[in-house]
Structures are given as C-alpha cells and as structure tokens.
FIDO-643871 format. One record per residue (C-alpha): residue in three letters; residue number from 1; x, y, z. Coordinates in steps of 0.1 Angstrom, whole numbers, plus 5000, padded with zeros to 4 digits. Example, Ala and Ser with C-alpha at 12.3 -4.5 7.8 and 13.67 -1.06 7.14 Angstrom:
residues 2
r|k|px|py|pz
ALA|1|5123|4955|5078
SER|2|5137|4989|5071
This chain:
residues 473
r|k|px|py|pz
UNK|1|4111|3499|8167
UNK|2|4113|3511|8131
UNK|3|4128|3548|8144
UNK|4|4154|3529|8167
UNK|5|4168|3510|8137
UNK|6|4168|3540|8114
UNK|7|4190|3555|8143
UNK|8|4210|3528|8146
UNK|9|4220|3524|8112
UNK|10|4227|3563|8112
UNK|11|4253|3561|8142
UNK|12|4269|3528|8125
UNK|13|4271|3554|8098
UNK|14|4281|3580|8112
UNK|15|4310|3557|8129
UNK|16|4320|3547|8096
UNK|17|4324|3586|8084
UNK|18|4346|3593|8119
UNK|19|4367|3562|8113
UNK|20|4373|3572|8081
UNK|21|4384|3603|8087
UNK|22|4406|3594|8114
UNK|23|4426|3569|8093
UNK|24|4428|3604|8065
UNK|25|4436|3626|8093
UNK|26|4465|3601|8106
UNK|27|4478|3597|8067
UNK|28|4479|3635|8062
UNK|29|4500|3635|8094
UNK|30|4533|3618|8081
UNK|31|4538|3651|8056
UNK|32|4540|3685|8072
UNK|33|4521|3702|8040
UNK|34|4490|3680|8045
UNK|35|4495|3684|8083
UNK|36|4469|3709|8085
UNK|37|4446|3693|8065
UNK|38|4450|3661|8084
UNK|39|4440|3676|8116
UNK|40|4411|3690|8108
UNK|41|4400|3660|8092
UNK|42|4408|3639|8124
UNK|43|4386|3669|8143
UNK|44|4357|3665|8119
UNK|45|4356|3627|8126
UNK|46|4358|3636|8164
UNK|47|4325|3656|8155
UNK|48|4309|3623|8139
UNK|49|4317|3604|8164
UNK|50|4302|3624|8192
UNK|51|4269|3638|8174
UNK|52|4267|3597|8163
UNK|53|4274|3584|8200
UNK|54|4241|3614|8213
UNK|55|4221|3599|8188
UNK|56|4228|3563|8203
UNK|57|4188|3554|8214
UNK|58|4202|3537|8250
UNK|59|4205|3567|8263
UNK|60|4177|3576|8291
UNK|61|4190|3608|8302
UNK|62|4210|3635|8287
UNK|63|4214|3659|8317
UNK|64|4248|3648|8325
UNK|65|4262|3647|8290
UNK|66|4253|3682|8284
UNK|67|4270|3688|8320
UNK|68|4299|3673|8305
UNK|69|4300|3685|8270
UNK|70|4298|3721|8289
UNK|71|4324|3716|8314
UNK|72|4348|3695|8286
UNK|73|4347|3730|8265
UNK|74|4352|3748|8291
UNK|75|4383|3736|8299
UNK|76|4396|3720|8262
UNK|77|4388|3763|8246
UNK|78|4416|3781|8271
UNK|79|4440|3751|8268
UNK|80|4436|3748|8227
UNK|81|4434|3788|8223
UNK|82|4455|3800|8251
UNK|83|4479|3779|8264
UNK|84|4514|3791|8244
UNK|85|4535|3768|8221
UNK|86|4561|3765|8245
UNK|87|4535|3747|8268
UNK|88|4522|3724|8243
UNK|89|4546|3695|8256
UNK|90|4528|3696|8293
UNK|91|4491|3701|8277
UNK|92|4492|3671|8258
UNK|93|4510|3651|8287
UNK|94|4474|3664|8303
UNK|95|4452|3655|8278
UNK|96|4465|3623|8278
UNK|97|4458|3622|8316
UNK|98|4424|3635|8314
UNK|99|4418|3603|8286
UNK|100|4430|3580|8310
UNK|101|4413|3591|8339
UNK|102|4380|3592|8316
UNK|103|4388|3552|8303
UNK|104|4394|3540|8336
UNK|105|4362|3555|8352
UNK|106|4346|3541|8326
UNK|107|4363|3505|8335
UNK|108|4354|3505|8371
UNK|109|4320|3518|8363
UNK|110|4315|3488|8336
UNK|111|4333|3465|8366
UNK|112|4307|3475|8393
UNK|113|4278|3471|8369
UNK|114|4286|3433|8369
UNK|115|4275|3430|8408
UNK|116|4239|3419|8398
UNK|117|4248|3401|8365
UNK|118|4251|3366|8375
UNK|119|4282|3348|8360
UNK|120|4299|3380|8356
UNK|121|4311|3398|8322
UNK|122|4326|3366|8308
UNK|123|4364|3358|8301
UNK|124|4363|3387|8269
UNK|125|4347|3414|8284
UNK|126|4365|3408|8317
UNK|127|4397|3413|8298
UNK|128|4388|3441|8281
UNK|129|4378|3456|8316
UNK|130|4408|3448|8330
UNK|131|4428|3460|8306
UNK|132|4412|3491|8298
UNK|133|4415|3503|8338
UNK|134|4455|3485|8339
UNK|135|4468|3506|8313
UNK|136|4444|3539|8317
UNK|137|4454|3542|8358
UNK|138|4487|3535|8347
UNK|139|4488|3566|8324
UNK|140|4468|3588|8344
UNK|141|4494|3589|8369
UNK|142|4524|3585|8341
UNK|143|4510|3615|8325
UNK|144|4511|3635|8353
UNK|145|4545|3628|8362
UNK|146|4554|3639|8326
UNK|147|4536|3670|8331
UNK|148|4557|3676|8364
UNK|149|4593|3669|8346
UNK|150|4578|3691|8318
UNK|151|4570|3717|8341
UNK|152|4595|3716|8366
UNK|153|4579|3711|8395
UNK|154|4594|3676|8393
UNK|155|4628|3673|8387
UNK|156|4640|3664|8355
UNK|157|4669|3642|8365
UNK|158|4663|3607|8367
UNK|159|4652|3598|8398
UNK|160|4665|3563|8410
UNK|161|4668|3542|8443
UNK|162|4683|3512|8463
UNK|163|4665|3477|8446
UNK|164|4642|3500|8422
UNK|165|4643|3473|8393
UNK|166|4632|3444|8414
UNK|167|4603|3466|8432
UNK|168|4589|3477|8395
UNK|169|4593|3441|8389
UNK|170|4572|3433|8419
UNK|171|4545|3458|8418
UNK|172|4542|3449|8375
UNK|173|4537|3411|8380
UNK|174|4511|3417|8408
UNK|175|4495|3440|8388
UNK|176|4492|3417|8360
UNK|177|4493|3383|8384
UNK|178|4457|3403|8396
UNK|179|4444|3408|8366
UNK|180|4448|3372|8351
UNK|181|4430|3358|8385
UNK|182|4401|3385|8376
UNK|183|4400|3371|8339
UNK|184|4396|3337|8353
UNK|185|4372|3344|8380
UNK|186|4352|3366|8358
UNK|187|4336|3377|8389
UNK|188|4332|3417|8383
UNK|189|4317|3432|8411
UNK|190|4294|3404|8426
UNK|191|4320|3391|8450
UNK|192|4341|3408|8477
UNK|193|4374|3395|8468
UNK|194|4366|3403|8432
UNK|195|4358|3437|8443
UNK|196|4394|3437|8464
UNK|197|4415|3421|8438
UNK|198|4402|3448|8410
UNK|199|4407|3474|8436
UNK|200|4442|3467|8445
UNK|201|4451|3460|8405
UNK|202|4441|3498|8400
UNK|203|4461|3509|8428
UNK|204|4492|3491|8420
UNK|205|4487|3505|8386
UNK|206|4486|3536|8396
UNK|207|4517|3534|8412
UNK|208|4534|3516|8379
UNK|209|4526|3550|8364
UNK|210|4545|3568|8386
UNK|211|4579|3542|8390
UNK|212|4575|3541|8353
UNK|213|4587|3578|8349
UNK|214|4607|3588|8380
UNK|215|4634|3573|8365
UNK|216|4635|3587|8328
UNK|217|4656|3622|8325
UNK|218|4644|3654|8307
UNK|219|4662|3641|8277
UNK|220|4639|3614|8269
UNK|221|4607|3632|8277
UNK|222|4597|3630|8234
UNK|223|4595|3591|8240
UNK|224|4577|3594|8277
UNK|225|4550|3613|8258
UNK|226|4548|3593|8225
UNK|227|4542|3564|8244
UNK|228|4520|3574|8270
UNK|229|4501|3583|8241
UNK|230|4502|3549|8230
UNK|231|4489|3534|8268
UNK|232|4462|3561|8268
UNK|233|4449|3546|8228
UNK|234|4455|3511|8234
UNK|235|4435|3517|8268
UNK|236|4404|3536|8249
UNK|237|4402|3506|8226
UNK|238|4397|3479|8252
UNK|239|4375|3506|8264
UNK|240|4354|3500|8233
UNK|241|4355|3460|8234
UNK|242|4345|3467|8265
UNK|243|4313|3484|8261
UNK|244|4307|3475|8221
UNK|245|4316|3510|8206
UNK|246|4329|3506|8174
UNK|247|4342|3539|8171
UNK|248|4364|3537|8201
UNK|249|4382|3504|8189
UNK|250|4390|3519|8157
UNK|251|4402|3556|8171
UNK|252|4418|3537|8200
UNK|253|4442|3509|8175
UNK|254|4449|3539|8152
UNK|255|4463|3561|8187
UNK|256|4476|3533|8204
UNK|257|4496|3515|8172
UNK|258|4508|3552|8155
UNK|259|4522|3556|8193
UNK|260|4538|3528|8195
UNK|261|4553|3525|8165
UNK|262|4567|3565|8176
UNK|263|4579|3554|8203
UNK|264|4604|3522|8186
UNK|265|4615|3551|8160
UNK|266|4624|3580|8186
UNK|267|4642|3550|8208
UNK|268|4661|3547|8176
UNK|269|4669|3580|8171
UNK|270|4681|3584|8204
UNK|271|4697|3554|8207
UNK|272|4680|3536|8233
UNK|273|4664|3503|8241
UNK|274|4634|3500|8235
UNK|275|4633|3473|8257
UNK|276|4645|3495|8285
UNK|277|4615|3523|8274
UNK|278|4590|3497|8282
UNK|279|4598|3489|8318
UNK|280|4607|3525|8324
UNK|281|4642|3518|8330
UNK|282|4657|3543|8306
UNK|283|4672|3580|8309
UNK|284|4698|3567|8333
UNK|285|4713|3532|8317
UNK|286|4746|3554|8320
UNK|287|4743|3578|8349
UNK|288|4769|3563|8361
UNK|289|4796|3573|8336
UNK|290|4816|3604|8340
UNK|291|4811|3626|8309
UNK|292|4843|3651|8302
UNK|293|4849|3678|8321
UNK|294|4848|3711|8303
UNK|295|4876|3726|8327
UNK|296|4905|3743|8308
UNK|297|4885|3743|8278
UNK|298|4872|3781|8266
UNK|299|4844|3788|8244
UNK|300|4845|3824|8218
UNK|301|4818|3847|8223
UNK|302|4806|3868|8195
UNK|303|4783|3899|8189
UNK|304|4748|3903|8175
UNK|305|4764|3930|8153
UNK|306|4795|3904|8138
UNK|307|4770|3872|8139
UNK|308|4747|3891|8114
UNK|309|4781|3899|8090
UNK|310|4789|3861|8091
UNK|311|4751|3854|8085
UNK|312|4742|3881|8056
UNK|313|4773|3873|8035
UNK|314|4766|3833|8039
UNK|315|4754|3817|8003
UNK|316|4746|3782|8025
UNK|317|4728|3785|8061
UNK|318|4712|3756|8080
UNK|319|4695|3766|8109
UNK|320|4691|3742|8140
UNK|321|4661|3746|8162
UNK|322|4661|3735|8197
UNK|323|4641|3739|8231
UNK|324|4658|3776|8237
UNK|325|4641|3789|8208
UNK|326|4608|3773|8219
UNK|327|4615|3788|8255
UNK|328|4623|3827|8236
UNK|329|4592|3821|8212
UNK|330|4619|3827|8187
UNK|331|4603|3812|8161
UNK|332|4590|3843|8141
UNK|333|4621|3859|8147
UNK|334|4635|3830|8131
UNK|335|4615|3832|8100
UNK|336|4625|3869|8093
UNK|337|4660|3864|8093
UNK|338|4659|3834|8067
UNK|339|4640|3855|8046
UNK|340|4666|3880|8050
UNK|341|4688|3857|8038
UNK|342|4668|3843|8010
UNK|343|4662|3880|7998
UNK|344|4704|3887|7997
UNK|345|4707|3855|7973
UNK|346|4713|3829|8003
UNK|347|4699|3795|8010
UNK|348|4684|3788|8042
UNK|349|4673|3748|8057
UNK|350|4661|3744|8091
UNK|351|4679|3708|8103
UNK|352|4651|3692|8127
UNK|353|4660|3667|8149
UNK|354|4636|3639|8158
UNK|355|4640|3642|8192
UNK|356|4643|3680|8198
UNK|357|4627|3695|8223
UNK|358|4600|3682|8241
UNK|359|4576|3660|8224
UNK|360|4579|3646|8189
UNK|361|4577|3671|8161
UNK|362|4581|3698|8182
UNK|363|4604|3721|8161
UNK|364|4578|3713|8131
UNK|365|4551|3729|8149
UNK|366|4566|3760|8157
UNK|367|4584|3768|8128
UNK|368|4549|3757|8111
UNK|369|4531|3786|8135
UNK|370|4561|3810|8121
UNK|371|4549|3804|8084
UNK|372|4580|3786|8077
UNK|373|4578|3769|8043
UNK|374|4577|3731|8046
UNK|375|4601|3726|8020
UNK|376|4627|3740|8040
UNK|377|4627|3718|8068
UNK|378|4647|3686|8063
UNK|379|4647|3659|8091
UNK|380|4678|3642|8103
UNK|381|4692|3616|8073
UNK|382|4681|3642|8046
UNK|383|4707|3670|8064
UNK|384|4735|3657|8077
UNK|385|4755|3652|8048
UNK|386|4751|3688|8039
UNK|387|4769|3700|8068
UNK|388|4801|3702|8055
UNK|389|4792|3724|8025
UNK|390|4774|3748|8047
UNK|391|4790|3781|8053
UNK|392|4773|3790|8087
UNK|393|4752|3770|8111
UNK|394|4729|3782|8133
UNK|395|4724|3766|8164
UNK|396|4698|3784|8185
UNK|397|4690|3764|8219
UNK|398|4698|3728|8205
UNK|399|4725|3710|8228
UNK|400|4728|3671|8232
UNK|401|4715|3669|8199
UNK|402|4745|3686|8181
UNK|403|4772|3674|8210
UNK|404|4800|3654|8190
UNK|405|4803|3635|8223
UNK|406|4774|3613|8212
UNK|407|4799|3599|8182
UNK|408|4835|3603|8194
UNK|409|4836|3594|8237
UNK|410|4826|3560|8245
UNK|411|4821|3576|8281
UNK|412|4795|3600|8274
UNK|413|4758|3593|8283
UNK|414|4749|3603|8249
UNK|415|4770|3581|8233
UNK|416|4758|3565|8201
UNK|417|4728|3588|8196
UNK|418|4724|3599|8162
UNK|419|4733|3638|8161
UNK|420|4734|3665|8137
UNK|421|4764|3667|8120
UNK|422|4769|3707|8131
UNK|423|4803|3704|8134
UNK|424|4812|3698|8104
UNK|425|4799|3733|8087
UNK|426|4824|3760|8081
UNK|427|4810|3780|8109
UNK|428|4790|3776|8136
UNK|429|4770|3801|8156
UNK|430|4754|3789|8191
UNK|431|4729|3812|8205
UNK|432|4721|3804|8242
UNK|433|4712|3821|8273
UNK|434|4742|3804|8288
UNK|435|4764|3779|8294
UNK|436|4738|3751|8311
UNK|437|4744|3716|8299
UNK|438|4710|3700|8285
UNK|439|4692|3672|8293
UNK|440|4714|3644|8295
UNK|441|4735|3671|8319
UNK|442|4771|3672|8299
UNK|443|4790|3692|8285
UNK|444|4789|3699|8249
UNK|445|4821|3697|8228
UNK|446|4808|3717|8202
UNK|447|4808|3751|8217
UNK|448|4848|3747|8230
UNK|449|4857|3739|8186
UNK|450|4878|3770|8172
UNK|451|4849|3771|8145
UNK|452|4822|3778|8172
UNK|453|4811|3817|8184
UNK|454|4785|3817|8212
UNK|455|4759|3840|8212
UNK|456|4745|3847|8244
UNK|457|4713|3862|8253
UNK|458|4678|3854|8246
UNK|459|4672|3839|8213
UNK|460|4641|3864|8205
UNK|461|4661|3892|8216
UNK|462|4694|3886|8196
UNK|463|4679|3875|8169
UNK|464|4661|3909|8161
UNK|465|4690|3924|8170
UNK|466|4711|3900|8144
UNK|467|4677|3910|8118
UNK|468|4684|3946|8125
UNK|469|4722|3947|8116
UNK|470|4715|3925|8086
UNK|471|4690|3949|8070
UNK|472|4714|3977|8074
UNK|473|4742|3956|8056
C-alpha cells in the first residue's frame, strides 16, 4: 500500500513537471529566439509525462506498451529525421490524424468497458466519452483530407455540390442530436441501442471530417491545419476527463485553446469568417466571382545576371518568402545572398506573411533551418509600411499574398485579405517557375506593374546563379 502511494505521488509529480513544461514550452513559442528552447522544453515534459504514466501502479501488463512504444518510434524517428521541410505541412496533418485515431480508440474502448458497469458511466463521464470520440473521428478523417489537398492526391480546389450546406447541416445535428440522447441515456455499452446510437455518432463523424474539408481550397490550408490541431487537443482533453489523467486535460486545453485561438487570428489575416471556418464552408464563399483576366496584359522577364546588378547595388532589400521557395528548398540559398548583401553595406528583412505557405509559421521554420537571424524577420504590420522606402523586393514563390487584387477589385476572391504591401517598393523582382496562379487560382496584378521583372526558373537554381554574379560584382 505504502509503495503504491509513494508511486502515486511520484506520477502526480511527475504530471506537475510535464504540465509545467508544456505551458514554458508553449510561452517560448510566441518568439522565434526562444523557439528552440520552447520545443525542447515541451519534448522534455512529453518525457515526464510518459515515464510518469509507466509508472502508474494500474497497470497489469506492459507487453503491449513496449509493443507500442517500439512501433510509435519506429515510425515518429524517419518522419522527425527524414521527412524534408517542404513536407512538414502533410506530416503534421498526419500526426494529428494518428492523435485522433489514438483518442477515439481510446473513447470506444472506455465506451465498451461500460457493458458490465450497471448504470453506465454517468452523465460526466458519458460526455467526456462522447466528446472525446465526436471530435477525434471527426479529425482523423479531416486530417487526412488535409494531407490529401497537401499532397495532391486530392485536389486542392474546393470541392462543392448541389444542397452541400443543408446535408453538413444534417449529418452535424445528428451527430450531435446522438450524442445528447447518449449523455442522457448514459447507457455505454450495456444496451443495444446504446451500442447503435454510439456507433452511428462515430460514423457520421467520420464523415463530418471529410465534408468539413472538401470544400476549403489550397489557399486556406494554414487554417485547416491550425484548427484541426485544435479538434485533435480539445479531443485528448475530454480524453483525460474521460479516464482521470491529469496530464492529458492540461496538454489537451493548452493544444486545443493555442489552436483555436490560431485559427480566429489566421481567419483574420486572411480575411475570412470565422464563422464560415467552423462549419467548413470557407475557401469558396466567392468562387463564384470572376477574377480579372490577365489577357492583353504582359509581364517583363529579367536575367539572373541583371537581377543580381539590381540586387548588389540595393542599400534597402526585403525579401518575401513563399511556398516556391519551400518547393526549391531555397532557403539556404536565400541566406547566402542576404549575407551578400549585408557584406556590400545593404540591409536585408525577410517580410513573412501569416498565412504563407502551408501551415502557420511556415516561412519561420525554414528560414530558421537556413540560420537566418531572427531579428531579420518581421511579420506582416511591422513591414508593410517599409515597402515604399525599399529599393528592391524580392518576391520568391509568394502569390495571393502580394496580389494588389486583394485591396483594389471588389471582384476578386481575395478581396480584402491583408497583403504585403510589395508593390509599393521601387523595384520588384518575382522569381517563379512560371506563370501558375496560386491558391485562390487568379491572376496576380503585381507581376503585369512596369516596376515588376519575373525571374523564372527554379528558386534554388537562380538564386545561386543571382549569388554567383553578385560575388563577382
């Protein structure tokens, strides 16, 4: 008795430590110099909390933990280690599929255990249960839709069709209309028709996952992630009121309330409802509008050899980072050149978008991996008015984030989304593979302005041929 309380006191403490450094890890987060640091403080509580949870003394058997812990590393190594930058969009749309599916197998294990418990769970268990396995089927398949738009193997259009609101209407409240009649019944698994009602909640979840994302575009993919990562955490912490863990309430609020609150400020920044993101009802609200038609319109095309001139006489660069350079693995390419710069007496800021690329913070993370200092990266507000005293900027794969569209034609999908104001530096520089629309499929205005050169080609490739020219200068 006395060694089972000693334990226990040691995994409430060990709880403590994790939740700790979770809340530490999620503060060091919100700067990019202390994002390092608040990583591996987030890891080290993930450490506490697992060594605390082995040591829990309700445990009977451990042969299927180690069978887990084994098979979990063998899979979480490769994707951590080798799975490139450009991919880290789709592996964390997966790792929040893989959560899910663990929290709701969890759920309907919990569910069945109630067959020979008379009375069942009780009303706050029940919900707990119920909630845990709604919004963990949900994201498992939501997630891997994600992963599918992310990849490609699912197109990235919006996908929409005849009466789609009122069926996601239909298949939500039934959902939800099923689990209110299993809180109230508190049956868990001891009757049939609790067994078929919990069944068919989980199945029409399932499918909420996936009518919750066919309809989102490409361009909204940063908020599809953030906020599945908000399901998948608010989904672990009814996990833990669900089965009394401590440490999965705590690690669950912090995911699913950082995600959330991610997931209003990239609506923002993008200009969307946030009403709309919830129902999964956005990426299209405007399909129907006609963007302009580049026709008549010609853009100037300009050499690696005259883009570095521009570039190594400039006294005032801002770079903008998009997906291209992601796709190129520019990013150390990158690097070089603004050092270049920096060692011929310019100044060099990256402008980062909120929303660019694939998942939030993107840009940060690569330009991070490049050894980019943090103090030259400057988010939206703290750019923008510095466009007009900048002598070149440097778009490299960015699109509907720098379209003017977005501020000056009422008719464009993009319209009143918050861009960077790249049109208003002296000279701008657009290195792309070609002339493919983005995301949001239009047009953008800024590569037809008199002030705009393209650069076409890959952005690794031109770039250390634009480094090249500029050493020799």
């Amino acid at each position: 008795m006395i060694d089972q309380q000693i334990g226990a006191l040691f995994v409430q403490i060990a709880y403590i430590g994790a939740s700790a450094a979770f809340i530490l890890g999620l503060r060091g987060l919100t700067k990019p110099e202390t994002a390092r640091r608040g990583m591996q403080l987030a890891a080290f509580g993930m450490l506490l909390a697992i060594v605390g949870t082995l040591l829990n003394h309700e445990i009977v058997s451990y042969q299927f933990i180690i069978i887990g812990l084994v098979v979990g590393s063998a899979i979480g190594l490769p994707m951590g280690l080798l799975v490139p930058m450009t991919a880290m969009p789709q592996r964390i749309a997966v790792s929040h599929m893989f959560g899910a599916l663990a929290v709701t197998l969890v759920g309907i294990a919990e569910f069945l255990h109630y067959r020979d418990v008379p009375g069942g769970p009780g009303v706050i268990k029940m919900t707990a249960l119920g909630f845990e396995t709604l919004f963990g089927a949900l994201t498992i398949t939501g997630s891997f839709m994600a992963f599918g738009k992310l990849q490609g193997f699912i197109t990235g259009r919006p996908v929409t069709f005849p009466a789609q609101k009122v069926i996601n209407a239909a298949v939500f409240f039934g959902a939800v209309g099923l689990y209110a009649a299993l809180v109230l019944t508190q049956s868990g698994g001891s009757t049939e028709s609790g067994l078929i009602m919990f069944a068919v909640m989980t199945v029409l979840a399932l499918v909420i996952g996936v009518t919750l994302v066919l309809p989102i575009g490409g361009a909204d993919m940063p908020v599809v992630v953030s906020l599945l990562n908000s399901y998948a955490g608010l989904a672990a912490s009814a996990t833990g009121f669900a089965i009394g863990n401590n440490i999965l309430i705590v690690a669950g609020a912090l995911d699913g309330a950082s995600g959330f609150i991610l997931s209003i400020l990239m609506s923002k920044a993008m200009n969307r409802s946030f009403a709309n993101v919830l129902f999964g009802a956005f990426g299209g609200e405007k399909a129907a509008v006609s963007a302009k038609s580049a026709e008549g319109l010609t853009t100037r095309s300009v050499t690696p050899e005259d883009a570095a001139m521009r570039i190594g006489y400039a006294r005032n660069v801002i770079i903008v980072p998009g997906y291209g350079m992601a796709v190129a693995q520019a990013q150390h390419a990158v690097r070089e050149l603004a050092e270049l710069i920096e060692k011929r007496g310019g100044r060099v800021r990256f402008a980062i978008h909120p929303v660019a690329g694939r998942m939030p913070g993107h840009m940060n993370v690569l330009l991070a991996e490049a050894n980019v200092p943090y103090d030259h990266l400057f988010d939206l507000d703290e750019i923008n008015e510095e466009f007009h005293a900048c002598d070149v900027a440097l778009v490299l794969g960015a699109n509907d984030v720098t379209n003017p569209a977005a501020k000056g034609d009422p008719s464009s999908p993009i319209y009143g989304m918050p861009i960077l104001n790249v049109q208003d530096a002296e000279q701008v520089i657009v290195v792309k593979r070609g002339m493919a629309t983005g995301f949001a499929g239009i047009e953008n205005e800024l590569f037809y302005l008199d002030k705009t050169s393209m650069l076409f080609g890959d952005a690794k490739s031109v770039l250390s041929q634009v480094v090249t020219e500029v050493k020799g200068l």
